[in-house]
C-alpha positions in Angstrom: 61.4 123.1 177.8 61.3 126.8 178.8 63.7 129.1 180.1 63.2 129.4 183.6 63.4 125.9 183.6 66.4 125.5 181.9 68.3 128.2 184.0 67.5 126.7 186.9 68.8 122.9 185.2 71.6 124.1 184.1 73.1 126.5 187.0 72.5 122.9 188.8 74.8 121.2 186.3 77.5 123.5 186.2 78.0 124.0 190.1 78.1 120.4 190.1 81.3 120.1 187.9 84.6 120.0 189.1 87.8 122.4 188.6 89.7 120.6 186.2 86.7 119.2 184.3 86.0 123.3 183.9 89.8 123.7 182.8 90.1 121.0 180.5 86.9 121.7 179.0 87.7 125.5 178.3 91.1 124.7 176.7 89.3 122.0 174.0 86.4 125.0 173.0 89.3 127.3 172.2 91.0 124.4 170.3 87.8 124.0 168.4 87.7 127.5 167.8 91.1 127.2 165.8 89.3 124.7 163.6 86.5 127.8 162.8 86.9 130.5 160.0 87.0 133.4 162.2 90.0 134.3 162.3 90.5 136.3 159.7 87.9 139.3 161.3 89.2 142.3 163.1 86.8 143.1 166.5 87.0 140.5 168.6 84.4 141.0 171.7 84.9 138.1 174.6 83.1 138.1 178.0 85.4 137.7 181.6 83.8 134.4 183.0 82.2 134.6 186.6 84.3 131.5 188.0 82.1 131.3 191.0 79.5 130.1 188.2 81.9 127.5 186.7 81.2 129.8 183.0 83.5 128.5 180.3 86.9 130.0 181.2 87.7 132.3 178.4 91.4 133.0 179.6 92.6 130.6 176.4 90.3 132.1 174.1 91.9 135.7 175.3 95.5 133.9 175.1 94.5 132.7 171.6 93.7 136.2 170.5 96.5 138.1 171.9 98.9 135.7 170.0 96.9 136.6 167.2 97.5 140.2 168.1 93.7 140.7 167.6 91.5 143.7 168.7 89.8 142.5 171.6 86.9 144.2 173.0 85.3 143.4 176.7 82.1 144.6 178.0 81.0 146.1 181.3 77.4 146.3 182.6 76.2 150.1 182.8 73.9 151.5 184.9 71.1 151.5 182.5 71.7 147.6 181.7 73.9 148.3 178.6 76.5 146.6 177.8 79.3 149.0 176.8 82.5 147.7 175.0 86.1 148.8 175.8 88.8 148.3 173.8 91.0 145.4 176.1 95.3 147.0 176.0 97.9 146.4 178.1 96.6 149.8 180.0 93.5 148.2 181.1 93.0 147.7 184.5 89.9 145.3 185.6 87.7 145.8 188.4 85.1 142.7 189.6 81.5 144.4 189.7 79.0 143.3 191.9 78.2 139.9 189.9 81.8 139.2 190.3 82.4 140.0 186.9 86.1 141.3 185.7 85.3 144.3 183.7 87.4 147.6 182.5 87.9 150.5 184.3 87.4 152.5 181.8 89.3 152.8 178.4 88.3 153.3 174.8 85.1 153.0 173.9 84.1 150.7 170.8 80.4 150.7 169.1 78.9 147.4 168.3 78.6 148.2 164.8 82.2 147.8 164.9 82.4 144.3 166.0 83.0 141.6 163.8 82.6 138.3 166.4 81.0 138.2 169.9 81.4 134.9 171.9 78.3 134.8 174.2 77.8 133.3 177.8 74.8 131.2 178.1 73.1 128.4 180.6 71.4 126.1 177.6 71.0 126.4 173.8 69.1 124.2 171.5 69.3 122.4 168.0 68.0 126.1 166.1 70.7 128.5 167.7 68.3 129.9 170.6 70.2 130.3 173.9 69.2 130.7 177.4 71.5 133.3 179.3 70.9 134.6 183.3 67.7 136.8 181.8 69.4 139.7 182.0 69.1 140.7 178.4 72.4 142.4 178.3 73.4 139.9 175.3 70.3 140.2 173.3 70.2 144.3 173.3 73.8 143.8 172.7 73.4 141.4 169.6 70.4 143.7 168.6 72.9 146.8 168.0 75.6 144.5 166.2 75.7 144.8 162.2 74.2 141.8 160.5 77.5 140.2 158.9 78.5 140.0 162.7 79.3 135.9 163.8 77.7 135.3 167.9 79.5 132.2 168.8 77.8 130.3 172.0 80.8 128.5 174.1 79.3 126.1 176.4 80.3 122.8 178.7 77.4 120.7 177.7 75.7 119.9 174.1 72.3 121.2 172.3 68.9 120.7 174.5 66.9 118.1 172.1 63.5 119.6 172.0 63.2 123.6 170.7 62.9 126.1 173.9 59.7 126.9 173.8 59.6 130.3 175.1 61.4 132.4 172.8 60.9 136.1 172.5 61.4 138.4 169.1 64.2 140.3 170.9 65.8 137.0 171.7 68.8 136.7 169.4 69.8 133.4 167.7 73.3 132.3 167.7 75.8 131.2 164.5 77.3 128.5 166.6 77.9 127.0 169.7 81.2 125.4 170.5 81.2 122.5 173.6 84.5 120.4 174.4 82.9 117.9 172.0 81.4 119.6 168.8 80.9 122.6 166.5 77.2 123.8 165.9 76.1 126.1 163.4 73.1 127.3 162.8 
């Protein structure tokens, strides 16, 4: 399958689940990502989900992380189409942006280089680690500028697409692994 058809799939899928089928499926991914080897690392970057688009809700993987009294870094869309990283404190304050995203007002900025695991958003992935995100590009540059040792960890509500998406890009960036409610992928 390609992309755009896949977005367009998938966005049907998830508006068609229901609250507590959203809430019960976010808390098993973070209990599968207890199960991982990850938690040893030190920059931590996890994205605010846009609840109007039933995205994994990441508020256990955040719980998770403060009781681990991790670094935790949280993006906000620029301008430009960066994705800049703030440092997430008890000082930050978060604003929705016009997606409906949560994102810091401000803070302390952190360079990618410096992160050590990014969970990513995304629509679809397949059996090779490609993912299908809103076609932004925000992750991809963002993965681009990460150092190479650095673990991108899909978190999604439904498992791998059979068949290979077929139109992948060389800026496209593959992930480690994918956690669902049901499984662990890695790629």
């Amino acid at each position: 399958m390609y992309k755009r058809q896949l977005r367009i799939s998938y966005k049907q899928k998830r508006l068609s689940l229901d609250t507590s089928f959203v809430s019960e499926s976010s808390i098993q991914i973070a209990n599968h990502l207890l199960q991982m080897p990850l938690w040893h690392a030190l920059y931590y970057h996890l994205f605010f989900s846009i609840v109007k688009n039933k995205e994994v809700d990441t508020q256990p993987i955040l719980s998770i992380l403060l009781g681990k009294d991790k670094n935790i870094v949280v993006p906000k869309v620029e301008k430009n189409g960066i994705l800049n990283n703030y440092l997430f404190t008890d000082a930050t304050t978060l604003k929705k942006n016009d997606l409906g995203i949560p994102e810091p007002d401000g803070g302390l900025l952190v360079p990618e280089d410096m992160l050590d695991i990014v969970f990513v958003p995304l629509l679809a992935f397949d059996n090779k680690g490609n993912r299908v995100g809103y076609g932004g590009g925000y992750y991809d540059r963002l993965l681009q500028k990460c150092k190479k040792e650095t673990l991108k960890i899909g978190l999604s509500f439904f498992e791998a697409e059979q068949y290979t998406i077929q139109d992948i890009a060389s800026t496209d960036v593959t992930l480690d692994y994918c956690v669902t409610p049901n499984t662990i992928y890695s790629f």
